[in-house]
RODO-2510 file (C-alpha; in nm, 4 decimals, decimal comma):
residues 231
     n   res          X          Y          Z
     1     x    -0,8292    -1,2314     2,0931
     2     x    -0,9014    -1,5619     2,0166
     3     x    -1,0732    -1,8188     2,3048
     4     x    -0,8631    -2,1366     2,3554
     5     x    -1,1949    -2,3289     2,4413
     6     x    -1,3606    -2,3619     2,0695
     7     x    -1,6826    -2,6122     1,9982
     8     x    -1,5711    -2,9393     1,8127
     9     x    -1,7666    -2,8991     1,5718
    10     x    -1,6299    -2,5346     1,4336
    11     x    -1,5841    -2,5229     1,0986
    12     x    -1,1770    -2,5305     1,0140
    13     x    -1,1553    -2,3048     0,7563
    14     x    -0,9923    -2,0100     0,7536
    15     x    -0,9145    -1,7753     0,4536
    16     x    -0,8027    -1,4888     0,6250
    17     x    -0,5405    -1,5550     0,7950
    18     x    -0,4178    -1,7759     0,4660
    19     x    -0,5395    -2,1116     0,5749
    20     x    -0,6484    -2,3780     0,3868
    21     x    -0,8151    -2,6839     0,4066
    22     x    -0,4612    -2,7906     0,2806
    23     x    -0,2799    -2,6429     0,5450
    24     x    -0,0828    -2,8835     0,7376
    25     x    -0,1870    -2,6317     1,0621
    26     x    -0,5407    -2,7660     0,9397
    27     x    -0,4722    -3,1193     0,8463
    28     x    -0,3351    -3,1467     1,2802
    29     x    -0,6354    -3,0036     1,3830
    30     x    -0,8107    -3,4093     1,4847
    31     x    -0,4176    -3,5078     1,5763
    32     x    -0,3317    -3,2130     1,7816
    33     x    -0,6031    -2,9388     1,8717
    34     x    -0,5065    -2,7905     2,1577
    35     x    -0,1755    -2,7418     1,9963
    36     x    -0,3798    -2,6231     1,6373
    37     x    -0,5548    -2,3821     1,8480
    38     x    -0,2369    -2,2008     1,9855
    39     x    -0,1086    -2,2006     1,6644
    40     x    -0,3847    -2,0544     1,5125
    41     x    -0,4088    -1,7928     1,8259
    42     x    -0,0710    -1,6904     1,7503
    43     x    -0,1464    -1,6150     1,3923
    44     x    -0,4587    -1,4063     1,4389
    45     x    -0,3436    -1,2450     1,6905
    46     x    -0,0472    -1,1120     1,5083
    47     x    -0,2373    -1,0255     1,2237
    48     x    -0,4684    -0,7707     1,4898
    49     x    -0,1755    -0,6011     1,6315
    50     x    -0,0262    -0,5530     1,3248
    51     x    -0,2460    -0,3022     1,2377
    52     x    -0,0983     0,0360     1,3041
    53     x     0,2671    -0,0752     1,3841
    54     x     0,5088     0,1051     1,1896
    55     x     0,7529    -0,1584     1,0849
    56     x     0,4573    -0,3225     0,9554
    57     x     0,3681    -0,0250     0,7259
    58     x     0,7107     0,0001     0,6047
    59     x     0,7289    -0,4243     0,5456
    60     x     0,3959    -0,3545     0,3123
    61     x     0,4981    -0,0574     0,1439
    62     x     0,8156    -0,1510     0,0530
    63     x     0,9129    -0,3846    -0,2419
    64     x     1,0858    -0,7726    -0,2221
    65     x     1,4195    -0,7836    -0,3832
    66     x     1,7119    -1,0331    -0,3628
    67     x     1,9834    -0,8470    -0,1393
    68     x     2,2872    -0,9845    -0,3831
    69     x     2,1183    -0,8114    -0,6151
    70     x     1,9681    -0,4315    -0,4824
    71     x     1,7178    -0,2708    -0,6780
    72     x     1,8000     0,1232    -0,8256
    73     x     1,7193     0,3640    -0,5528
    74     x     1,4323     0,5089    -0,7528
    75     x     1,2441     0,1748    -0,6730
    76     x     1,2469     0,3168    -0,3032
    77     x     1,1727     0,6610    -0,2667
    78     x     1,2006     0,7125     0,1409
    79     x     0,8823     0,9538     0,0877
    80     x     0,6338     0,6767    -0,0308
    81     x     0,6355     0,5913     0,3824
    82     x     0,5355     0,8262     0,6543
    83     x     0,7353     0,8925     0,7964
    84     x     0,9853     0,8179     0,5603
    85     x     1,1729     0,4942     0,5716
    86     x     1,5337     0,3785     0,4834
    87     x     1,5510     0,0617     0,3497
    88     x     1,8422    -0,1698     0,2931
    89     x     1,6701    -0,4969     0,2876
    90     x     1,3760    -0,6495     0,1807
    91     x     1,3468    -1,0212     0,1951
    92     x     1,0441    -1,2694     0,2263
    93     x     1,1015    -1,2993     0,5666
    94     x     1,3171    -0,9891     0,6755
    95     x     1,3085    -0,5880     0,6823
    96     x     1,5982    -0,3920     0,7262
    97     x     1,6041     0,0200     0,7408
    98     x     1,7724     0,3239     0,9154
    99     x     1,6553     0,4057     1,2296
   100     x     1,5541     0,7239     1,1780
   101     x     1,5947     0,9313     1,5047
   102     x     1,9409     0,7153     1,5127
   103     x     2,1830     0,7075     1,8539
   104     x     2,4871     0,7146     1,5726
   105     x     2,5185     0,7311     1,1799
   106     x     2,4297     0,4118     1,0271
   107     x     2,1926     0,2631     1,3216
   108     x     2,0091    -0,0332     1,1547
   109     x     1,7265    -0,1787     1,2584
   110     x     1,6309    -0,5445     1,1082
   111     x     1,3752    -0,7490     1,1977
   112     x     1,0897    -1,0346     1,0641
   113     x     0,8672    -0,8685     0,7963
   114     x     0,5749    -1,0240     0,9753
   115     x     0,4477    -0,8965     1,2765
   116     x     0,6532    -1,0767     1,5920
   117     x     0,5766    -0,8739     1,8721
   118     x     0,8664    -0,9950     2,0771
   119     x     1,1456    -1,2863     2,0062
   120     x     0,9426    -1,5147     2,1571
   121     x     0,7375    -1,4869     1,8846
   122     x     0,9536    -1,5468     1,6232
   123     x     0,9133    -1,8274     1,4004
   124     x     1,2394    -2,0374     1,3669
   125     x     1,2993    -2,0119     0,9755
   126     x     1,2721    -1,6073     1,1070
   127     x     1,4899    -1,6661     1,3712
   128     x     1,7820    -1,9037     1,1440
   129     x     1,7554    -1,5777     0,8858
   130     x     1,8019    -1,3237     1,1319
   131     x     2,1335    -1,5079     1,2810
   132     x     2,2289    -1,5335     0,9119
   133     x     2,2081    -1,2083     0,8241
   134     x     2,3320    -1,0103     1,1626
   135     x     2,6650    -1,0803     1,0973
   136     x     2,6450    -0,9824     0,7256
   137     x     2,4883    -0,6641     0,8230
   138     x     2,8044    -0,6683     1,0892
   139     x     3,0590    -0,6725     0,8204
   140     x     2,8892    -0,4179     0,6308
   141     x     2,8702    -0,1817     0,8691
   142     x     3,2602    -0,2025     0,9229
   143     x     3,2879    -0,2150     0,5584
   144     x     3,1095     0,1031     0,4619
   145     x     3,1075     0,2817     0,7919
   146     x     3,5218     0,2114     0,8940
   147     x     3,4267     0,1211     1,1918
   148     x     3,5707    -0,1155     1,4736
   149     x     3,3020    -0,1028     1,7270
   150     x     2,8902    -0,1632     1,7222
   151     x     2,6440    -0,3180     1,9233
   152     x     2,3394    -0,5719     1,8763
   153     x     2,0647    -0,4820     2,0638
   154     x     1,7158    -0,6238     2,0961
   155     x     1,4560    -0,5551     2,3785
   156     x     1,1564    -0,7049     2,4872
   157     x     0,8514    -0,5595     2,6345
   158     x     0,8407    -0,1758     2,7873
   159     x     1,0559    -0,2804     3,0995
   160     x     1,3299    -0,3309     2,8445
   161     x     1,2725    -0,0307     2,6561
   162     x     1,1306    -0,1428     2,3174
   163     x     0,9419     0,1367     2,1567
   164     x     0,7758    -0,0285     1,8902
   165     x     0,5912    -0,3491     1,9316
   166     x     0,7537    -0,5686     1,6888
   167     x     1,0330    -0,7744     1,7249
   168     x     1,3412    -0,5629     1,5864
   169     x     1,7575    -0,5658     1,6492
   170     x     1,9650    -0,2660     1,6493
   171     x     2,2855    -0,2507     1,5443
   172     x     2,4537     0,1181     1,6520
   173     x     2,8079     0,1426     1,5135
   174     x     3,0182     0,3316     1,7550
   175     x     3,3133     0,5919     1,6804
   176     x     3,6172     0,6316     1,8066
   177     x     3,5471     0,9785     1,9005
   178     x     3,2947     0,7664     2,1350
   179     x     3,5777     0,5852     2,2942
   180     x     3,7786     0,9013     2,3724
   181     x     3,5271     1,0260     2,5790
   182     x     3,6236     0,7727     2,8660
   183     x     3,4167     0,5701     3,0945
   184     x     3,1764     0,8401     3,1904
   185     x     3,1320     0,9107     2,8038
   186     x     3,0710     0,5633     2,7263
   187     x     2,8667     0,4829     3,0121
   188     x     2,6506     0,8129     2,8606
   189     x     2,6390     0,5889     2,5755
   190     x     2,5090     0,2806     2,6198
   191     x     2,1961     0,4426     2,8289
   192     x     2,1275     0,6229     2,4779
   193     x     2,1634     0,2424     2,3388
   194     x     1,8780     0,1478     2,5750
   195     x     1,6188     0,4520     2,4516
   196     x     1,7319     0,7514     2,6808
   197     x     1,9511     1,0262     2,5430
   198     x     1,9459     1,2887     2,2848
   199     x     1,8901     1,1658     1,9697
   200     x     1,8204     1,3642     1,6508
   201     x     1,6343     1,2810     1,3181
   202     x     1,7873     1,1448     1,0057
   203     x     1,8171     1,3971     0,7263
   204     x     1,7009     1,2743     0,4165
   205     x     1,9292     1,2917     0,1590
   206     x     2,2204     1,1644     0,4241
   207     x     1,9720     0,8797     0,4573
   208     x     1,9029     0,8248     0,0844
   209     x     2,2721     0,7896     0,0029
   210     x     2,3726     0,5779     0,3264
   211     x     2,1154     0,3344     0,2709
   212     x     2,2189     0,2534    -0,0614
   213     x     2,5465     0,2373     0,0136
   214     x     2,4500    -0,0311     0,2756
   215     x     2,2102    -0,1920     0,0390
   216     x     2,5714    -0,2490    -0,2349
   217     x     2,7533    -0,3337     0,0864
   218     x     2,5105    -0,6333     0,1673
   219     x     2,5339    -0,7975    -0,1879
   220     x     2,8823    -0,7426    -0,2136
   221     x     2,9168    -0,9441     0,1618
   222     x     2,6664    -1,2039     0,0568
   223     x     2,8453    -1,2568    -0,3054
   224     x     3,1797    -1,2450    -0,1159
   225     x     3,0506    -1,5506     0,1364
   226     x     2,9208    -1,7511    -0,1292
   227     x     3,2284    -1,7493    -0,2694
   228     x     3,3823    -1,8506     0,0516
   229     x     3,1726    -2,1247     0,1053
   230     x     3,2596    -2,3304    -0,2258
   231     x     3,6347    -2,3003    -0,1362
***
């Protein structure tokens, strides 16, 4: 990690982790160093720990495409990740996929396609597209799915049962079959929400399908709320 407590005279230049002697970061190093230097911290140390996470594989791997507009499902075979990987959207700033040991069919997992290991991390234009897009990826899930019910979940840290070290929300639609099975049933459930229970891997070609289904859902949403907007 890097050392808060760097010589004046360091040189400022740093390549690999895409800065410039442009970059504004740079440019407030003489205003604001102690701030520079926690920037900088930030950014190198998400670049180490992003080595080896998963989500970060699949963000790499994976293809940008405008999600009013989803590419064929040839352009993502689920096999060219291991282990394989869902996706439903690929922005600039966000990755969405199936979960694939999911607590119920459709479980979506979305978060910043750079490494954030927690929300706290998140940068705000990260943040602003994230609230944009959970409620699109709400009405898609009722859309495609029928369903009434979901949750949005995001934990932070092992005490609060996140898995994977990098920022992510779930959203877990639930059935009505769910509902049926009463309080105990549903109180079953939402410790399965929070990483214990029985849960059982995606099969493939369920997973192909669904996720472009999801990925036509999105783009119909967005070009639906565009609309909406210029009325």
């Amino acid at each position: 990690m890097i050392n808060h407590c760097f010589p004046v005279s360091m040189p400022v230049s740093f390549p690999q982790l895409g800065l410039t002697l442009a970059s504004p970061l740079e440019r407030d190093f003489n205003k604001q160093p102690r701030i520079w230097l926690c920037q900088l911290r930030l950014k190198f140390n998400n670049m180490v720990d992003s080595e080896g996470c998963p989500f970060c594989l699949i963000a790499k791997a994976r293809p940008l495409y405008p999600p009013n507009s989803p590419i064929p499902p040839s352009s993502l075979p689920p096999d060219s990740t291991s282990p394989s990987s869902f996706i439903i959207l690929s922005t600039p700033l966000l990755i969405g996929f199936l979960d694939i040991m999911p607590l119920t069919r459709g479980h979506i997992l979305l978060c910043p396609r750079a490494h954030r290991a927690k929300l706290s991390d998140v940068l705000p234009s990260e943040a602003a597209e994230l609230g944009r897009m959970l409620p699109v990826l709400s009405r898609v899930l009722q859309r495609v799915l029928g369903v009434e019910d979901w949750n949005v979940v995001q934990n932070n840290g092992r005490g609060a049962a996140q898995v994977v070290d990098h920022a992510h929300f779930h959203l877990i639609p639930r059935s009505q079959n769910e509902k049926l099975e009463g309080v105990v049933g549903g109180l079953a459930k939402s410790f399965k929400m929070f990483g214990r229970g029985q849960r059982e891997e995606i099969d493939e070609e369920e997973g192909k399908e669904l996720a472009a289904q999801l990925r036509d859902g999105i783009a119909e949403v967005l070009k639906e709320l565009g609309t909406e907007s210029k009325l």
